[in-house]
N, C-alpha and C positions, 0 to 999 in steps of 0.2 A: 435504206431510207426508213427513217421511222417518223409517223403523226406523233406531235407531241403534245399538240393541243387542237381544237376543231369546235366551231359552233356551226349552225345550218350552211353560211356559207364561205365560211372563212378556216382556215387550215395553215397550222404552223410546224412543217418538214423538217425533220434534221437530216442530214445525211454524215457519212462518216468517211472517214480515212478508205483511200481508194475506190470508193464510190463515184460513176461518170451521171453528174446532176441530170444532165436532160434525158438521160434513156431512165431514170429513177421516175424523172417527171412525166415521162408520158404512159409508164407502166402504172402510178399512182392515177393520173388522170383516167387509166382501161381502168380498171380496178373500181373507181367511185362513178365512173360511166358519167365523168364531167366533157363539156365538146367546145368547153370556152371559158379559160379563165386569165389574168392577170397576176403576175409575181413582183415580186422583190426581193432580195437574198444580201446575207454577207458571211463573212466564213474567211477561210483559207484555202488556197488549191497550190497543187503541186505541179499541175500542166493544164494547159489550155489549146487551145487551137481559136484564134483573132481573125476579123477578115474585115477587109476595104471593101466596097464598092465604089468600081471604076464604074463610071456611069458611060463612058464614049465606047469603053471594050464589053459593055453589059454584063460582067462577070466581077464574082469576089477574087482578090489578092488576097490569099490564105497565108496566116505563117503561123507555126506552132511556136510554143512559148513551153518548154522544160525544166522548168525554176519553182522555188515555194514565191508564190503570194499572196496578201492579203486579198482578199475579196472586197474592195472600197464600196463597188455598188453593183448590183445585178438588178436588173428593170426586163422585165418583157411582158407576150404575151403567148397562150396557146392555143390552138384550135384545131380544125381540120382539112384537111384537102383531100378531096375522095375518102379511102378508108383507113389513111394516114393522120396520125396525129402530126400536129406542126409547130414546134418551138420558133419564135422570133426573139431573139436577147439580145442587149446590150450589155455592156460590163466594164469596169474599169478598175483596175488590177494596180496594188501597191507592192511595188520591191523591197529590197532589204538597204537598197544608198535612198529610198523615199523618193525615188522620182514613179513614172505612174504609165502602164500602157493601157490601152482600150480600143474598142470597138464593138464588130458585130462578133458576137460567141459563139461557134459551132459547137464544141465541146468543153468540158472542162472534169479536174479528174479532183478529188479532195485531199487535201494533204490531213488535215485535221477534223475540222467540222465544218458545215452548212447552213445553215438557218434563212430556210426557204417563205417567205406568208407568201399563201394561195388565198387568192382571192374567188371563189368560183362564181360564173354569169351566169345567167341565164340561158337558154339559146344555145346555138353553136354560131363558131365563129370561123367562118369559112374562110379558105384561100381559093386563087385560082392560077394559073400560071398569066400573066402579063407580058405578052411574045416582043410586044414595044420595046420595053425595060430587061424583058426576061428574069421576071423578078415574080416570085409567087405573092402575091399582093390581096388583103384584104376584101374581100367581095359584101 
């Protein structure tokens, strides 16, 4: 992962070919000792891992994805929970016949390049775990 660009609060990441975005992302995040920011990305990747929430079985439906895609749109946000940093994405992913998958993103690996804007807050932006939902949710 490289800064390409950056003013007081805003930061524009590249990352490259076989680079995994969110462990890039939260070692950038230790690094500028940010505890709350917002992204948007687009790029290419070569693998991802997608996930449903079933909301009745309180658990994500994981399925990895082994293919090149375009990166159409990557949306999240980051923060912390205890002494973990914590990715939340969104993403939706264009193939090679242009039809399109998406969801929630756990990983993703780059086939080519990334083009991440970091948005950095203020604050820290906590999670907590939500035993209801089971679902580590904004506090």
């Amino acid at each position: 992962m490289k800064i390409i660009l950056q003013d007081a609060d805003k930061f524009i990441l590249r990352f490259d070919k076989d680079e995994e975005v969110f462990a890039g992302l939260m070692q950038f995040m230790k690094d500028q000792q940010i505890t709350a920011c917002a992204f948007r990305g687009i790029g290419a990747c070569s693998s991802m891992e997608l996930g449903y929430f079933n909301q009745h079985m309180k658990e994500y439906r994981r399925k990895p994805f082994l293919e090149d895609m375009e990166i159409i749109s990557l949306i999240g946000t980051a923060g912390v929970s205890g002494a973990e940093t914590v990715v939340h994405a969104h993403g939706l992913f264009g193939r090679n016949d242009f039809s399109s998958v998406g969801g929630h993103v756990f990983k993703m690996t780059i086939s080519a390049t990334c083009e991440l804007f970091v948005t950095k807050l203020e604050g820290s932006m906590k999670r907590e775990m939500n035993t209801d939902l089971n679902l580590n949710l904004l506090v």
